[in-house]
C-alpha positions as CSV (number, residue, x, y, z in Angstrom):
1,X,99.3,83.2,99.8
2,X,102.4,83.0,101.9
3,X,103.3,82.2,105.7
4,X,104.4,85.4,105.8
5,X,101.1,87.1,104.2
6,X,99.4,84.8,106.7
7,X,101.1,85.5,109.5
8,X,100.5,89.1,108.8
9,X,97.2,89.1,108.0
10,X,96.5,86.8,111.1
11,X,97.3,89.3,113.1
12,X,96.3,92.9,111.3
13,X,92.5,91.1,110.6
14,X,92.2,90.1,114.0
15,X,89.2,92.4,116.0
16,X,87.8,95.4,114.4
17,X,90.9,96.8,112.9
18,X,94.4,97.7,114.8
19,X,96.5,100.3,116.2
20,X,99.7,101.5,114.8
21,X,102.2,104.6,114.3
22,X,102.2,106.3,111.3
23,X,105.5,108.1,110.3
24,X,105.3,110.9,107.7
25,X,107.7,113.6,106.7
26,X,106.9,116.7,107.5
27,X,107.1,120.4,105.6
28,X,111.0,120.7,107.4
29,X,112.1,117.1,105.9
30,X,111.3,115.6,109.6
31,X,109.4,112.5,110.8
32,X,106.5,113.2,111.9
33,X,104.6,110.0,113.8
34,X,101.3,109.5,115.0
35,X,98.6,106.5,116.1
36,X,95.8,105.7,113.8
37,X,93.2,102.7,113.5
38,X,93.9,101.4,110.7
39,X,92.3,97.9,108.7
40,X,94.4,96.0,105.9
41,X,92.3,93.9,103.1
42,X,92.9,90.6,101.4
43,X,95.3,92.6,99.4
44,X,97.2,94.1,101.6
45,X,96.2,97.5,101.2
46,X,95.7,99.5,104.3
47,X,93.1,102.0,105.3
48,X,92.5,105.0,108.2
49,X,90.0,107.7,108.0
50,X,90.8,110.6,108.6
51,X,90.2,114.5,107.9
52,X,91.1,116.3,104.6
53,X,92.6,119.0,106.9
54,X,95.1,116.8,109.0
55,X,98.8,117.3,108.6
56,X,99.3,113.6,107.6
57,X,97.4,114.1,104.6
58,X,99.6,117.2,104.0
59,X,102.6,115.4,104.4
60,X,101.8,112.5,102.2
61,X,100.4,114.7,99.1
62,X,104.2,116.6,99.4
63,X,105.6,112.9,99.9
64,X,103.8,109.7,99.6
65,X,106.2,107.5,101.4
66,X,105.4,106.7,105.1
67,X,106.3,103.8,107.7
68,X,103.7,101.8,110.0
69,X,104.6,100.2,113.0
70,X,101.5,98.1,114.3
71,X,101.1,94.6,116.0
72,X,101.9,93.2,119.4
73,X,101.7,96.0,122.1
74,X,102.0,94.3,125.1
75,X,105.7,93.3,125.8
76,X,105.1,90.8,128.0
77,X,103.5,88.8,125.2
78,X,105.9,86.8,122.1
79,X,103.3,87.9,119.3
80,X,104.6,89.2,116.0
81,X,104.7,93.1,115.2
82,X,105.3,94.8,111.9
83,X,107.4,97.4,110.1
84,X,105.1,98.7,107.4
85,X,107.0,100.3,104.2
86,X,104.7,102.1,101.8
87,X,103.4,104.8,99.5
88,X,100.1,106.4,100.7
89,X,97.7,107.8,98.5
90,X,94.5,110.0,99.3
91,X,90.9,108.6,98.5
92,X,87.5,110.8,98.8
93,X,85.7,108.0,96.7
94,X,82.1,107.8,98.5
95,X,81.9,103.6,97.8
96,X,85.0,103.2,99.6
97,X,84.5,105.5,102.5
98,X,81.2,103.3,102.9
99,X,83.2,100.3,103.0
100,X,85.0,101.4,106.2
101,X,82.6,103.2,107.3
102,X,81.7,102.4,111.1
103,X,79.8,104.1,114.2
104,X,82.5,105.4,116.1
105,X,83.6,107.4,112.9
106,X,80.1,109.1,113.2
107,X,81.7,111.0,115.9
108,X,84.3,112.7,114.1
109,X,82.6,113.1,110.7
110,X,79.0,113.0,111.9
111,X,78.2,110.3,108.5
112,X,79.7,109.0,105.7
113,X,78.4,111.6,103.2
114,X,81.1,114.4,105.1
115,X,83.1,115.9,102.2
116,X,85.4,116.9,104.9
117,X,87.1,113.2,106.0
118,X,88.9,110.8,103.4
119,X,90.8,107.6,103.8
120,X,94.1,107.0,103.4
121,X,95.4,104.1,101.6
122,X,98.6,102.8,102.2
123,X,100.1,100.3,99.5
124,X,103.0,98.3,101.6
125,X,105.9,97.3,99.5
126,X,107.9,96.3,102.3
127,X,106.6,94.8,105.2
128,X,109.2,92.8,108.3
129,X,108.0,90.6,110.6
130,X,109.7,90.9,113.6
131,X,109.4,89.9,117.8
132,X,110.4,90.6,121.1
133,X,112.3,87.0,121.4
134,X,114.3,87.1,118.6
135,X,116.2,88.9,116.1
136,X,115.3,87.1,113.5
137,X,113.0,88.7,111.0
138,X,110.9,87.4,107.6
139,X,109.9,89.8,105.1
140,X,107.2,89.8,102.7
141,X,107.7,91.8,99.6
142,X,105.4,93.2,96.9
């Protein structure tokens, strides 16, 4: 493993998962960006629940390429943030809905059986390191 896949995964594993902006592209060919909680495995993959009837999963199914932005949110702190290049993909699979599966999700999908929620999976082939203190960047590739 990297620095740089270190570094990233240092911060993105931290907690109970992480905040971030998701970019899509709408039906009109326009960003469309919105916050999700998000988790990234061992493998960098990245995962957000979320419903079978939102507009990001519209978006992706009509274009599978989105951006992330996630990481250091207070800008009075030098921590790393990221700049998350990807394709998305959509994934009802029951197994891995259990595998993110948590109690505050209960409240939107009521449990994990809900036909109506999905995850999205985001595979990263791009992702830049960047901070507030510098403009120097690293970037991990797949």
């Amino acid at each position: 493993m990297s620095n740089t896949e270190q570094k990233i995964l240092g911060v993105l594993q931290r907690g109970h998962g992480f905040l971030a902006s998701l970019a899509t592209v709408n039906e009109e060919g326009e960003p469309w960006v919105r916050y999700v909680a998000g988790t990234i495995d061992d493998d960098m993959v990245i995962r957000f629940a979320t419903s079978l009837r939102s507009k990001k999963i519209t978006h992706v199914r009509a274009n599978p390429n989105v951006h992330l932005t996630c990481g250091n949110i207070d800008p009075s702190v030098d921590a790393p943030y990221f700049q998350i290049e990807g394709k998305a993909e959509v994934s009802t699979d029951l197994e891995e809905k259990k595998g993110i599966w948590h109690d505050n999700l209960a409240y939107y999908f009521q449990t994990v059986e809900n036909p109506e929620w999905c995850i999205l999976k985001v595979h990263p082939h791009r992702i830049t390191v960047c901070s507030l203190t510098s403009m120097d960047t690293e970037v991990w590739q797949k």
